[in-house]
FIBA-880066 format. One record per residue: x, y, z of N, C-alpha, C in turn. Coordinates in steps of 0.001 Angstrom, whole numbers, plus 500000, padded with zeros to 6 digits. Layout:
% FIBA-880066
XYZXYZXYZ;...
END
This chain:
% FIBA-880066
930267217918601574929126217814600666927907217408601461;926969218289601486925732217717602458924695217475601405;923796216477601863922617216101600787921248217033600733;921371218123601242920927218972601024920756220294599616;922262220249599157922536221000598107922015220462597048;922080218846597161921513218194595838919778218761595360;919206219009596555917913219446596413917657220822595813;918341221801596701918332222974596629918858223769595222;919688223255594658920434223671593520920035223481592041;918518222716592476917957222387590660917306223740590466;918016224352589589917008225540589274917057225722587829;916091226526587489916020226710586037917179228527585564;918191228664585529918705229527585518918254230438584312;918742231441584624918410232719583240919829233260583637;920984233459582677922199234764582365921358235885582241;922327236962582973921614238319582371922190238597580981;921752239539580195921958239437578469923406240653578474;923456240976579635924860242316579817925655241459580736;927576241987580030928393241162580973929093242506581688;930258242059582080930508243726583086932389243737583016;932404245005583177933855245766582570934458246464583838;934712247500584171935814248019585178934978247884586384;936571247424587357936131247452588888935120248586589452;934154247914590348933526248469591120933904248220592252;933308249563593615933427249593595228932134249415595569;931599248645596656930139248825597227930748249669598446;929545250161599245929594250373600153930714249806601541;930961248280601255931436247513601977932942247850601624;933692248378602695935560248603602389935852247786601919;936998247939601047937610246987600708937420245695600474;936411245759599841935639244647598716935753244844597334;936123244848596520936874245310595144936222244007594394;935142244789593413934456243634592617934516244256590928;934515242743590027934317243138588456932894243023588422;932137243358588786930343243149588967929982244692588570;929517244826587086929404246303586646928167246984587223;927420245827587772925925246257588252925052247060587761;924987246742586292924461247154585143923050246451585390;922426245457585675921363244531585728920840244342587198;919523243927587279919245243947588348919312242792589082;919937241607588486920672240736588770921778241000589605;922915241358588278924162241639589267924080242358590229;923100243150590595923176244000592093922416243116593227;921772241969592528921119241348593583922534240327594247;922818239648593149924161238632593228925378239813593745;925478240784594099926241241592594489926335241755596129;925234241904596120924805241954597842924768241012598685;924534239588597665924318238287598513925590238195598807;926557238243597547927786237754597787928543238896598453;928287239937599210928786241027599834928439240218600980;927262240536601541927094239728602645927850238365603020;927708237414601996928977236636602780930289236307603203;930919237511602442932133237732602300932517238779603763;931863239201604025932077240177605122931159239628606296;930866238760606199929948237606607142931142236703607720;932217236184606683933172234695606963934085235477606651;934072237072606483935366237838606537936518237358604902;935738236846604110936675236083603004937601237357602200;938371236526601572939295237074601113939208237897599322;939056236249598712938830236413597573937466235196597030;937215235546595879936039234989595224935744235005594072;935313233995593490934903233756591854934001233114591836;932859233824590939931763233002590965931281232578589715;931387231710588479931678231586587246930072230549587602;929095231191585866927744230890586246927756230384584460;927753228841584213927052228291582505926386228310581963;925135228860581417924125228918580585923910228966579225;923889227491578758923699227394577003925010227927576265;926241227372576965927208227521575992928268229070576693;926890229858577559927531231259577717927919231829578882;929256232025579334930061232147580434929895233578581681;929715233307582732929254234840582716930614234486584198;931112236181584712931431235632585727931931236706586966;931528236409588358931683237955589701932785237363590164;933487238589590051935208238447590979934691239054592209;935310238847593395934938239857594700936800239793595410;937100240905596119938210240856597108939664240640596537;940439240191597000942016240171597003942447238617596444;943287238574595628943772237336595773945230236798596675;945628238273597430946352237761598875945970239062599378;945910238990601034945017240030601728946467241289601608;945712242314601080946837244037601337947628244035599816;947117243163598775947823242859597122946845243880596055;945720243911596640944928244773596026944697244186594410;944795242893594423944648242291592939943412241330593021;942448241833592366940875241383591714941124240127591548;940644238752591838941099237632591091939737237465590013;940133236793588832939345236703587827939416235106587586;938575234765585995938224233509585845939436232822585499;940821233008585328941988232933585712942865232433586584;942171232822587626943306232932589044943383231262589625;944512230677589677944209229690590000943969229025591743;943140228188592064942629228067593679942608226411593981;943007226409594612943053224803595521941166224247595586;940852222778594191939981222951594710939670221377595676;940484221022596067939894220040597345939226218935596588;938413218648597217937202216972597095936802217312595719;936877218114594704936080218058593732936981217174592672;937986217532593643939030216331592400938574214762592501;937521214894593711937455213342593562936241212866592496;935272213775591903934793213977590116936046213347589195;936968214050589514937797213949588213938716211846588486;938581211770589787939015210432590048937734208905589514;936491209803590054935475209025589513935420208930587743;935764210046586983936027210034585961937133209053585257;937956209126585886939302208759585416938696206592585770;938010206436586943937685205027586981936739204609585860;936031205669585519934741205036584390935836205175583130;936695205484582826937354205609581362937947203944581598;938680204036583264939601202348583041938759201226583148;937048201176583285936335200645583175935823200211581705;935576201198580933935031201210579464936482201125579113;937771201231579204939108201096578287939749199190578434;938465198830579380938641197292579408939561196875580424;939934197596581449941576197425582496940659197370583505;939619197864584163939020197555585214937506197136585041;937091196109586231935629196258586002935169197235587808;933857198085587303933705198532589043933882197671589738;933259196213590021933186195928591366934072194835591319;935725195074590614936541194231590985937066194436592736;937580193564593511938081193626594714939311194697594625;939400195520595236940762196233595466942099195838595566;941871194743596273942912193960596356944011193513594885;943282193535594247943661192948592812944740193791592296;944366195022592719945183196251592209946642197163593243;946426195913594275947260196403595462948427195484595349;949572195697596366950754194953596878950281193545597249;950544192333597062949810191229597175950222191023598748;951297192348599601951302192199601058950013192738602054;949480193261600826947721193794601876946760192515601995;947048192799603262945969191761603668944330191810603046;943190191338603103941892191517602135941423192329602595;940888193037602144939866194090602718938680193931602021;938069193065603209936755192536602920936117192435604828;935147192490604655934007192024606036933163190683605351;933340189942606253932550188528606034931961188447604493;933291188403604272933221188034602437932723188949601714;932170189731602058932075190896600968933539192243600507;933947191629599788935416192547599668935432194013599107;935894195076599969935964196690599298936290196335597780;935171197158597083935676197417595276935880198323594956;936125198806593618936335199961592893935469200909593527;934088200536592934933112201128592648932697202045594137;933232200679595863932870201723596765933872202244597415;935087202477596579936101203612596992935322204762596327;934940204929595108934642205951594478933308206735594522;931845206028595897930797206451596193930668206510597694;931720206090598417932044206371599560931160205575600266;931257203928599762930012203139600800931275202181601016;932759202384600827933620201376601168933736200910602934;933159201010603643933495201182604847934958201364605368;935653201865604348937077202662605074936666204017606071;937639204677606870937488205727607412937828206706606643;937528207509607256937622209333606804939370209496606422;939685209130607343941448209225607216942106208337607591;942879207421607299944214206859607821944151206883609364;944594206123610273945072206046611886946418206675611273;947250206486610315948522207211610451949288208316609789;947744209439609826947506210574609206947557211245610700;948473212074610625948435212887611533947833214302610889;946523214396611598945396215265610480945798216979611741;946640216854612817946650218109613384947704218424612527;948494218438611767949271219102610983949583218252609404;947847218745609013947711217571607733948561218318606378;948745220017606471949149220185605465951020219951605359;951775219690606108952988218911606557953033217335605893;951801216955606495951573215706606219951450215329604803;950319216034604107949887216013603088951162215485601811;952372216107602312953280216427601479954232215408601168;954589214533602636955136213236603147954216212419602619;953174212152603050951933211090602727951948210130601915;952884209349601239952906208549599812952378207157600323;952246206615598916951759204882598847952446204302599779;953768204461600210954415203318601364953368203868602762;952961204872602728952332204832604386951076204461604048;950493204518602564949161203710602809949095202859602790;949814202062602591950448200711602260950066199805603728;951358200701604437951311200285606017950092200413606694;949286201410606358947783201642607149947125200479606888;946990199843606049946343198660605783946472197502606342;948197196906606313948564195925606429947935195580608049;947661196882609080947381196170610298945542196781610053;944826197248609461943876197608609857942268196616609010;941614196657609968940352195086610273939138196447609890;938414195591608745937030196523607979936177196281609191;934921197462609771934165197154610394932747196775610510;932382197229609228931149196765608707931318196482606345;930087195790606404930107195051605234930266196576603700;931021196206603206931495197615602129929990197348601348;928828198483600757928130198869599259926981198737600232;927093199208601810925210198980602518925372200440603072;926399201471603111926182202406603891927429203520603346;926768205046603457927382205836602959928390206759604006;929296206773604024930138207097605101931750208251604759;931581209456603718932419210042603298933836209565603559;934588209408602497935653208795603166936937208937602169;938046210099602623939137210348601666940055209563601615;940258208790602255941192207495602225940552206813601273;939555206595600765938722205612600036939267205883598235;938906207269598491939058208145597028940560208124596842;941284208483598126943054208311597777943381206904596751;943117206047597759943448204740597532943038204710595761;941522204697595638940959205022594313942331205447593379;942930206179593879943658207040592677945207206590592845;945425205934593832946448205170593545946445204253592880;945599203310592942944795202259592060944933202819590630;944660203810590451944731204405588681945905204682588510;946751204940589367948014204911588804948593203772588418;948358202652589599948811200929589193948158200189588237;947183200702587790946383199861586101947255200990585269;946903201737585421947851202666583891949618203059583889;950196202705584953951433202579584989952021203891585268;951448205216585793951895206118585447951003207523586471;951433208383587026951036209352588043949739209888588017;949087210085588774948125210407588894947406211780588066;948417212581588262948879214243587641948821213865586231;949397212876585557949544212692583935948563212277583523;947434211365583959946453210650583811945180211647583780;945133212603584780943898213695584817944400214360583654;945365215061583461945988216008581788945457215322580570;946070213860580667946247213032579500944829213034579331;943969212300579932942608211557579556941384213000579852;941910213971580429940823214847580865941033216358580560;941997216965581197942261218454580643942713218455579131;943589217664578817944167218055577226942802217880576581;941782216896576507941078216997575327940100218416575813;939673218827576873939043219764577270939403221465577146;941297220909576789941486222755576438941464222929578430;941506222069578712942036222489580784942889223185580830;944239223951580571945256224147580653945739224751581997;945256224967582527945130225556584063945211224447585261;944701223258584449943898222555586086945252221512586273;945817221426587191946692220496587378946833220090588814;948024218890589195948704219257590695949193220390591020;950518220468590559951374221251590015950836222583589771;951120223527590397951278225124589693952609225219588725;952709225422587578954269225817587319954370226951587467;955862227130587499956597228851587750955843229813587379;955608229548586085955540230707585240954318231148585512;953371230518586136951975230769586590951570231186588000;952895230678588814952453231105590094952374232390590752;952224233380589764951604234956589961949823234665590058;949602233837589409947802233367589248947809232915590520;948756232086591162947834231155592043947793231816593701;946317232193593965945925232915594948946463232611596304;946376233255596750947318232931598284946008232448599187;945996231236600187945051230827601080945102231005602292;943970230942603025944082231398604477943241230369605135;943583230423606581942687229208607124941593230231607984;940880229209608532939227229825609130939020231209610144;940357231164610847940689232535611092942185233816610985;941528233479609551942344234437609021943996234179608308;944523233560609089945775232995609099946380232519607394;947384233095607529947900232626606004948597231053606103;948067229925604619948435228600604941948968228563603427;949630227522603939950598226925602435950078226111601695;950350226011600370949419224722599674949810223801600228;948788222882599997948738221410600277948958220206599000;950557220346598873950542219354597320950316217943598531;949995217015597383949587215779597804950063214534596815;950426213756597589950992212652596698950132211057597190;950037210474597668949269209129598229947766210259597931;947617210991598299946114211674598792945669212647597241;946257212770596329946301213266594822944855213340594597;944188211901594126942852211361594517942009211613594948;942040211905595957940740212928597023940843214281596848;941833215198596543941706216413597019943063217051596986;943758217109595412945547217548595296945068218521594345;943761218239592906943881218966592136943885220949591994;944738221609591511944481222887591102943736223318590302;942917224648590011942103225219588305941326226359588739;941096226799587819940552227821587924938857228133587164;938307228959587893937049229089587373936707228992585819;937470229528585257937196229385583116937465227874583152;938544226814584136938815225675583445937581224889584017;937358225089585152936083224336585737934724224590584852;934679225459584583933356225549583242933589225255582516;935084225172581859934742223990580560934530222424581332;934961222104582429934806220753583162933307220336583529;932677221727583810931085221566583812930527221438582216;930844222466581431930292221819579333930621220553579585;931826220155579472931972218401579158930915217796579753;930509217997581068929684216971581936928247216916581737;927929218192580808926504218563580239926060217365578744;927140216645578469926863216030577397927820216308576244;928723217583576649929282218312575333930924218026575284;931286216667575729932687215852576348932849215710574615;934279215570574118934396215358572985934625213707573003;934559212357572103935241211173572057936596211510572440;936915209939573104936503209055574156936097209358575557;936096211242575537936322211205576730934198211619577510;933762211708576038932070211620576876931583210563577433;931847209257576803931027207619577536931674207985579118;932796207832579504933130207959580650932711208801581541;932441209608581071931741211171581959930229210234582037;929688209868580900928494209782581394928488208152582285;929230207708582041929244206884583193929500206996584666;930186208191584784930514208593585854928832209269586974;928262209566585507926953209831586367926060209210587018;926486207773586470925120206924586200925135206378588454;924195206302588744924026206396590647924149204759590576;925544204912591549926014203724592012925426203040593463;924790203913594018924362204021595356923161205109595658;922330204460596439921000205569596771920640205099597911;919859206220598436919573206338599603918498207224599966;917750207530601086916644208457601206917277209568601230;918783209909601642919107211638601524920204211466599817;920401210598599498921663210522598572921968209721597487;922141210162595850922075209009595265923930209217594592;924450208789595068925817208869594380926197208087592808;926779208941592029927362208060590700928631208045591364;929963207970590301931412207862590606931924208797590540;932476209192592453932768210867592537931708211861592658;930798211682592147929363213199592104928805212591592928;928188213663593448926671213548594276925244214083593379;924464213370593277923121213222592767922296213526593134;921438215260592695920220215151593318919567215131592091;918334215119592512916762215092591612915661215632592027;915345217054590838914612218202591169913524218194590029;912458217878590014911289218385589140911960217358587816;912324215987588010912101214836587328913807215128586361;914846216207587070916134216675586164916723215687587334;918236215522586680919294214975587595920252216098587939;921117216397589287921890217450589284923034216655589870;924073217194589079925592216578589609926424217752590329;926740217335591633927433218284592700928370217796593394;929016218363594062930570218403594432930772219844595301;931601219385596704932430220669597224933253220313597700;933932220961597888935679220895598375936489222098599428;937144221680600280938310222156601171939454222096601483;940302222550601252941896222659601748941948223370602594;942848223618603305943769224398604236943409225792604224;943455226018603094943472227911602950942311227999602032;941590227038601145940426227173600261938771226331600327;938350226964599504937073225882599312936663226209598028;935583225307597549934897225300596361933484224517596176;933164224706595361931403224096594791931653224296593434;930560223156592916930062222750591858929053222390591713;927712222719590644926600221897590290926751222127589200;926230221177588700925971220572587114924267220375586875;924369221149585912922254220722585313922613220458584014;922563218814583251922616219027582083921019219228581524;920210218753582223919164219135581602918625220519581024;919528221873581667919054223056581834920050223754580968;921537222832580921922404223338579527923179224475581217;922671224379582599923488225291583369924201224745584414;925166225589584656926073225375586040926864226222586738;927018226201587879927693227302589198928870226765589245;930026227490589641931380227099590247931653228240590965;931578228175592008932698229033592772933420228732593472;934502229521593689936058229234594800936674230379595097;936899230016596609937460231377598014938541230577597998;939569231757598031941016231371598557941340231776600092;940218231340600966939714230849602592938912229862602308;938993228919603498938647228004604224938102228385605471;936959227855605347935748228398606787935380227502607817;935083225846606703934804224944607985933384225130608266;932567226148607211931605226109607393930498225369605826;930298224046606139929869222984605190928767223336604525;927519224824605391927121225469604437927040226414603354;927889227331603341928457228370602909928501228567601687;928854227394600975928877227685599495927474226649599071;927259226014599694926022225323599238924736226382599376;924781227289600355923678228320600694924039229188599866;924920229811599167925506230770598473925125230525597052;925222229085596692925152229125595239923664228593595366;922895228087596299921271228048595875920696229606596009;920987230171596446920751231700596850920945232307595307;921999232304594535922415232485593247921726231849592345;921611230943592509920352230088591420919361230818591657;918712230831592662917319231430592755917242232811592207;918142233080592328918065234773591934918365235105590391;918787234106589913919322233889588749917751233293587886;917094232100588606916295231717587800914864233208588087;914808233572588774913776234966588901914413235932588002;915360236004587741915288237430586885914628237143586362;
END
């Protein structure tokens, strides 16, 4: 997530008033798109997203666009390379860090449900064998696992991150457990912003130990069931895993999902483009009881800075006096983006079943799409 997108992504969007029906070919081989290119939109959003797809060589693509209630949405490519199958708003894709929205979510509900306050000590919620995790008395809290000013690291010392999707799988509470017991904070936690998935893990282990119960049941229970999610989970089940797109890593290479158990928190969740737009409506204001106070708490900026104002889980920009809530994400074989405008009633989601490694890509992709979107 760079603090750049927060800027770039406030736009005033326009849907085109035509949606689109049988596959089209561009020029570009074997690019297989539902983009009827009826509008002079979709041929603009056609080309951009041609170009990057045959730029980072991608596989597959969904680009699902919100405006006032109304869903619009461009399939591009394969959902496994030589399958010759279109993926649609359907298909389900690994989306990485954006699950850590749905973790910031899940803390503002155990906040307002009276079980947590943000800036209780972590500790409170841990094995009473973890030593404090505090710097000269200021102790890691809720609040900066979930805005990333905890001064934890990026990963674990006993994350073996050269073969993280192996890892990913092993990874449970007893090894985060142990990462702790020997490891000394290096600077004071809530003065400095420092991305950090161990932070968000921990976060979501923590929600499992106030509510008694998995991480996976807690996002369903409190978040997809009232939303009509039915797609978004850990878990693919059987009967679905014809949907769920096959991933590749940055060159080319076919990779395995990455289920996650200690790491759930940061970056385990599954969904698909139709479920992520209803996840963007909710966040516009349109959350049904109990589950809107929490969303909008989740917005409210826990942390600011000259490039960054974080709520719990989102990143915060501010464009022409609007607030914009954003999020991107990576796995192994995928990536994804999110912005949120509730002021504008709009929002972008897209997700490649590749992983590029390139941190601009979808942030340049979907301001490129806004813009072209708010000019029609």
């Amino acid at each position: 997530m760079r603090a750049l997108i927060f800027c770039s992504l406030a736009l005033v969007w326009i849907l085109p008033a035509d949606g689109f029906g049988q596959v089209t070919v561009d020029s570009v081989p074997g690019i297989n798109s539902s983009n009827s290119m009826t509008s002079r939109l979709d041929r603009k959003i056609d080309t951009k997203i041609r170009q990057a797809m045959k730029q980072k060589e991608l596989v597959g693509l969904v680009v699902g666009i919100l405006k006032n209630g109304k869903t619009t949405y461009y399939c591009y490519g394969e959902t496994k390379k030589g399958n010759g199958q279109l993926p649609n708003e359907h298909t389900i894709f690994e989306i990485g860090s954006l699950t850590k929205t749905f973790t910031g979510t899940l803390l503002a509900y155990a906040v307002l449900d009276g079980k947590a306050s943000l800036y209780d000590p972590v500790n409170k919620y841990l094995p009473d064998s973890i030593p404090s995790l505090e710097y000269q008395g200021t102790p890691v809290s809720l609040v900066t696992l979930s805005n990333h000013t905890s001064g934890l690291p990026r990963m674990p010392s006993n994350f073996d991150s050269s073969h993280p999707g192996r890892v990913f799988i092993d990874y449970n509470d007893s090894d985060l457990y142990q990462f702790y017991m020997n490891f000394k904070l290096q600077r004071k936690p809530g003065e400095k912003m420092e991305y950090s998935n161990l932070g968000a893990a921990t976060l979501g282990v923590v929600l499992e130990r106030i509510y008694h119960t998995s991480y996976d049941s807690l996002v369903i229970k409190l978040i997809c069931d009232p939303l009509n999610m039915n797609d978004t989970r850990l878990e693919v089940p059987a009967v679905d895993s014809s949907r769920f797109a096959h991933g590749y890593g940055p060159k080319g290479r076919s990779v395995r999902p990455w289920p996650m158990k200690a790491f759930a928190g940061a970056g385990g969740i599954r969904s698909t483009a139709a479920d992520m737009l209803k996840y963007a409506q909710a966040n516009m204001g349109d959350a049904p009881p109990p589950l809107n106070k929490p969303i909008l708490l989740s917005h409210t900026s826990t942390f600011h800075s000259k490039d960054v104002d974080m709520g719990l889980g989102w990143g915060i920009g501010r464009y022409q006096h609007r607030d914009l809530y954003t999020h991107d994400g990576e796995t192994g074989g995928f990536q994804s983006f999110i912005v949120v405008d509730p002021t504008k009633q709009t929002a972008i989601v897209i997700l490649l079943n590749k992983a590029t490694h390139d941190d601009d890509l979808l942030d340049d992709l979907g301001s490129d799409i806004g813009l072209m979107v708010e000019k029609n």
